[in-house]
C-alpha positions as CSV (number, residue, x, y, z in Angstrom):
1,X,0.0,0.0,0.0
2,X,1.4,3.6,-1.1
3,X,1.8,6.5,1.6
4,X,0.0,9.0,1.0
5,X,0.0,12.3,3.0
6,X,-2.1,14.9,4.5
7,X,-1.3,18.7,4.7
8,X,-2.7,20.1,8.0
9,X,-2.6,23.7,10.1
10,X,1.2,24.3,11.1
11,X,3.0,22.9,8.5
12,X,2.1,19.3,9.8
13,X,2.3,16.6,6.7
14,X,0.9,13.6,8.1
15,X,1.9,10.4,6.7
16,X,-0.6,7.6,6.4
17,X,-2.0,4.6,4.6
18,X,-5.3,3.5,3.6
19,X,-7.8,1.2,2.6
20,X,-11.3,0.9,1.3
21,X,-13.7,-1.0,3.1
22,X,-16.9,-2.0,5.1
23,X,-17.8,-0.2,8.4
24,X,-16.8,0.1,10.8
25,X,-13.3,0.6,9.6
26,X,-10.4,0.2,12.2
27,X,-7.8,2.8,12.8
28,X,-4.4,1.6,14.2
29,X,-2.8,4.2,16.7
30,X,1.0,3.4,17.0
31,X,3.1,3.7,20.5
32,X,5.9,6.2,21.6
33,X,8.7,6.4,18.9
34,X,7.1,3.7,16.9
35,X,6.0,4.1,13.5
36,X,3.2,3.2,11.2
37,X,5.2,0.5,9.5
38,X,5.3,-2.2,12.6
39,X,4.5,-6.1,12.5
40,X,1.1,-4.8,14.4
41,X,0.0,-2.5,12.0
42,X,0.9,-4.7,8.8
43,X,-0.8,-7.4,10.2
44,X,-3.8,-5.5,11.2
45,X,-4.0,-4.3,7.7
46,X,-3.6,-7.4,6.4
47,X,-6.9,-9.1,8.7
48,X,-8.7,-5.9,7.2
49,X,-8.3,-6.8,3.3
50,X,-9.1,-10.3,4.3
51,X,-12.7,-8.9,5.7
52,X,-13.4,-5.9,3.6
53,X,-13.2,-3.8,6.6
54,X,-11.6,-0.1,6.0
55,X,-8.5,0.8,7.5
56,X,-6.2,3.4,8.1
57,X,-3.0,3.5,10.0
58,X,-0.3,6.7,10.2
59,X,2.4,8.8,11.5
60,X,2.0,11.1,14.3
61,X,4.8,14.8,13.4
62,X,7.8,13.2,14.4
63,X,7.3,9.9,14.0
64,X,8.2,7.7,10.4
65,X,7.6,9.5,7.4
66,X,5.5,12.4,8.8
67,X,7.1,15.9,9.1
68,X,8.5,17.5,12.5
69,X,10.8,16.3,14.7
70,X,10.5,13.8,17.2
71,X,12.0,15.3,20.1
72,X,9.9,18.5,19.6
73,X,6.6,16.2,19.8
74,X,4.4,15.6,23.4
75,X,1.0,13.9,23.8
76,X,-1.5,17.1,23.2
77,X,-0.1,17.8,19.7
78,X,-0.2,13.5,18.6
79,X,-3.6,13.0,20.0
80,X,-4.5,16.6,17.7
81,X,-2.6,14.5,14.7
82,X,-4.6,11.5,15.1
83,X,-8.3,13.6,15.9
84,X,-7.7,15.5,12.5
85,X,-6.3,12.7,10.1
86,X,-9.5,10.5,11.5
87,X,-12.0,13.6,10.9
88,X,-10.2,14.6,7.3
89,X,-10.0,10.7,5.8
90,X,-12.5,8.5,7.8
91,X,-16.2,8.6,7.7
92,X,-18.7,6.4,9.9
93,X,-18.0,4.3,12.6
94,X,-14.6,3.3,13.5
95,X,-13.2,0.3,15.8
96,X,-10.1,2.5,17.4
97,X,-6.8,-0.1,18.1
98,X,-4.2,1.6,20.3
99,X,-0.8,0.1,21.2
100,X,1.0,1.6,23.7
101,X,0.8,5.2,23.6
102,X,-1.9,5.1,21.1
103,X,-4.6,3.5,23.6
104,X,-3.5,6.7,25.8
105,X,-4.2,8.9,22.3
106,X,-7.2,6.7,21.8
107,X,-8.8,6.9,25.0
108,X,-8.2,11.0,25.0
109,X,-9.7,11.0,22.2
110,X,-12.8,9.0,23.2
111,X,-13.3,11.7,25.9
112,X,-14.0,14.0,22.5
113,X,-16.7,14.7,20.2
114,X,-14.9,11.8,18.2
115,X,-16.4,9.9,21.3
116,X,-19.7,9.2,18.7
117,X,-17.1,7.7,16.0
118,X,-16.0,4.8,18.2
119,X,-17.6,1.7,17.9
120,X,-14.9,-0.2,20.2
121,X,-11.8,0.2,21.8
122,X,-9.0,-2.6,21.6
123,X,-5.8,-1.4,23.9
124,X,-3.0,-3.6,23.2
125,X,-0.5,-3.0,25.8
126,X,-2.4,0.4,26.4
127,X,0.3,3.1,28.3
128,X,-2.0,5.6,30.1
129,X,-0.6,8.8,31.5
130,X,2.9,6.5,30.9
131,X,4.9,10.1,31.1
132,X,4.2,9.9,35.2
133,X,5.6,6.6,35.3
134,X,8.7,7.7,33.6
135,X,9.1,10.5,35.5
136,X,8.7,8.6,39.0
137,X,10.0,5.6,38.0
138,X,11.6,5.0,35.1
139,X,14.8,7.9,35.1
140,X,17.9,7.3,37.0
141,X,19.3,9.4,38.6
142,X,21.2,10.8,35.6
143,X,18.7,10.5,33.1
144,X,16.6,13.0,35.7
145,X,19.7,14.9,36.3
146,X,19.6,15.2,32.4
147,X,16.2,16.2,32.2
148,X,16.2,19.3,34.9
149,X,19.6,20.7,33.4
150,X,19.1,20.2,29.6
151,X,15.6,19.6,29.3
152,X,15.9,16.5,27.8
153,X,17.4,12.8,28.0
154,X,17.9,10.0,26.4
155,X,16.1,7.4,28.6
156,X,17.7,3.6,28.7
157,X,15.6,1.2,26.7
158,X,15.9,-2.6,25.2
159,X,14.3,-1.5,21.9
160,X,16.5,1.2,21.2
161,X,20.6,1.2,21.6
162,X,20.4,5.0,21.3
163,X,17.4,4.7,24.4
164,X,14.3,6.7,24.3
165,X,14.0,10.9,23.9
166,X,12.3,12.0,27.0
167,X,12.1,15.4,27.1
168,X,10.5,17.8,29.5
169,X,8.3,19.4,27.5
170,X,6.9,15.8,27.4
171,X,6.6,15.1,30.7
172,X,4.5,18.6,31.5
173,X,2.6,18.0,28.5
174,X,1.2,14.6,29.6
175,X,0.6,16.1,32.9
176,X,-2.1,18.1,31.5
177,X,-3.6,15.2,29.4
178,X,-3.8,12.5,32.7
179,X,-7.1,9.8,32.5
180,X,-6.6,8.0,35.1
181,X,-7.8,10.8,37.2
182,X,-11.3,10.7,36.5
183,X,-13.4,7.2,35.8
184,X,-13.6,6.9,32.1
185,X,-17.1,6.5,31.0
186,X,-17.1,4.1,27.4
187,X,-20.2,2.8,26.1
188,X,-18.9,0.6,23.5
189,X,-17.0,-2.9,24.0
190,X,-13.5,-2.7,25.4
191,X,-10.8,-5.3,24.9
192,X,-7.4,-4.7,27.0
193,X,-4.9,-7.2,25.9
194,X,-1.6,-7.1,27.7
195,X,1.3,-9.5,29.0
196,X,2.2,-10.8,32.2
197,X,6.0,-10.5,31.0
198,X,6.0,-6.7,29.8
199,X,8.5,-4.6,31.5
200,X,7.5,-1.1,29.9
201,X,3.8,-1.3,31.2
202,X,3.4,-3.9,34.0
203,X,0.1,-6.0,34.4
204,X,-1.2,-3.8,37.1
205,X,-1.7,-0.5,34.7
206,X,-4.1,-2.8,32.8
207,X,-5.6,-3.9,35.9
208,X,-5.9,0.0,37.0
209,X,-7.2,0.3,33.6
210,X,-9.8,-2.1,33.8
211,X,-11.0,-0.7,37.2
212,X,-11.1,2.7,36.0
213,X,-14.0,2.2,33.1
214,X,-17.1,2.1,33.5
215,X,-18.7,0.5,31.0
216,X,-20.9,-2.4,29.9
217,X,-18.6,-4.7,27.6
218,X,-15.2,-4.2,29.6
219,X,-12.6,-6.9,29.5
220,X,-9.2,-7.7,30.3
221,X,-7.0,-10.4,28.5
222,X,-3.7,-11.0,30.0
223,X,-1.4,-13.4,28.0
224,X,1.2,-15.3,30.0
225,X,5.1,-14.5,29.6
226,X,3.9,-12.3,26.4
227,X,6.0,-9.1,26.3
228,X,5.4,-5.2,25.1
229,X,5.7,-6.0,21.5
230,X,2.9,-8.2,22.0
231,X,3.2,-9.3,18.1
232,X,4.5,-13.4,18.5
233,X,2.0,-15.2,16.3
234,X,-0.2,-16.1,19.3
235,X,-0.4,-12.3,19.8
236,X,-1.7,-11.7,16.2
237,X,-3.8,-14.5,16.4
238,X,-5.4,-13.1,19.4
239,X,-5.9,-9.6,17.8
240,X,-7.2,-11.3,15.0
241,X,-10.3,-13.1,17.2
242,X,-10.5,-10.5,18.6
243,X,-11.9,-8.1,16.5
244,X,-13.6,-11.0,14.9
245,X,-15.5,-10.7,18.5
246,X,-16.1,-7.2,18.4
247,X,-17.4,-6.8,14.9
248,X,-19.9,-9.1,15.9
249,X,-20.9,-8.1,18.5
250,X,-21.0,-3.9,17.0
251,X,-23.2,-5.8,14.2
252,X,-25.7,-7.3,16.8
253,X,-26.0,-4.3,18.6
């Protein structure tokens, strides 16, 4: 599938991809320094095709083949990418999947008028208000000591040797954008799927997660020694059933 791209206010240029289909169409909302071109995303577009289902999956500024630059980026201005590439090339119903940092994007943006777009919410190793955590737990001691003088790091990570760009526009950013706060109210199914061996968002976020919706079709599948890529092939397959599960049950409803 080609790249196309979307000119927005500020000089963005979103990157995305695209394909026609049946509603609802699923959107894929990538994590933290990830891009639209991940095993999740291919294979989510991939299960799309196979069920004529419309799909779209892109860059948030900073991130793959979008303009900006990453360490200039912080949640307020992604979740703003992702509400106006939805509103500009979507229409109708649209089952929202969110790895990572995109089930925090997602979930912000189900607080929205977008809220009325969302037929279900599937969080794959969802990272809610994740900037705390790195803030409280996640710096050394230098990597803070980084962060106050410089007003940036480079945080220590397994999936990057160069580690992850924390800066501290990101961390007062995502102090303003915080749901866990306030009990999320979603009235369309919910499927959290998370492993019991990731070490960038532990089990009990999900758990927290879980507790903190109030809703009517809210569930939590946690997958035994399963890490945050969450893409081995009895990840896919479970991402597969499981929007199997939730277009049938959006159909029924």
């Amino acid at each position: 599938m080609s790249t196309q791209y979307l000119n927005l206010p500020n000089g963005r240029r979103i990157a995305y991809c695209q394909s026609s289909g049946q509603q609802p169409g699923i959107v894929f909302l990538g994590g933290y320094a990830s891009d639209m071109d991940g095993t999740k995303a291919q294979h989510i577009e991939t299960f799309a095709k196979q069920h004529r289902r419309a799909f779209l999956r892109f860059d948030y500024t900073g991130h793959g083949k979008s303009s900006g630059r990453f360490e200039d980026g912080c949640i307020s201005e992604w979740r703003q990418d992702a509400e106006d590439i939805i509103r500009e090339v979507t229409t109708g119903p649209q089952i929202f999947v969110g790895s990572s940092m995109g089930g925090w994007i997602s979930l912000l943006l189900a607080k929205g008028e977008l809220k009325q777009r969302i037929a279900a919410f599937i969080g794959i190793a969802a990272a809610p208000d994740f900037t705390v955590d790195f803030e409280c737990h996640r710096l050394s001691r230098v990597e803070w000591q980084d962060l106050q003088e410089k007003g940036f790091c480079q945080m220590a990570s397994e999936y990057s040797d160069d580690g992850l760009w924390v800066s501290r526009k990101l961390i007062d950013d995502g102090a303003n954008n915080l749901i866990m706060t306030k009990t999320l109210d979603l009235p369309f199914p919910v499927r959290l799927l998370q492993g019991s061996a990731d070490t960038d968002v532990d089990q009990s976020v999900a758990i927290r997660l879980l507790n903190h919706i109030r809703g009517r079709d809210v569930e939590l599948r946690l997958v035994k020694d399963e890490d945050h890529r969450f893409s081995s092939d009895r990840c896919l397959r479970m991402i597969d059933h499981t929007l199997i599960e939730v277009f049938g049950i959006v159909q029924e409803s």
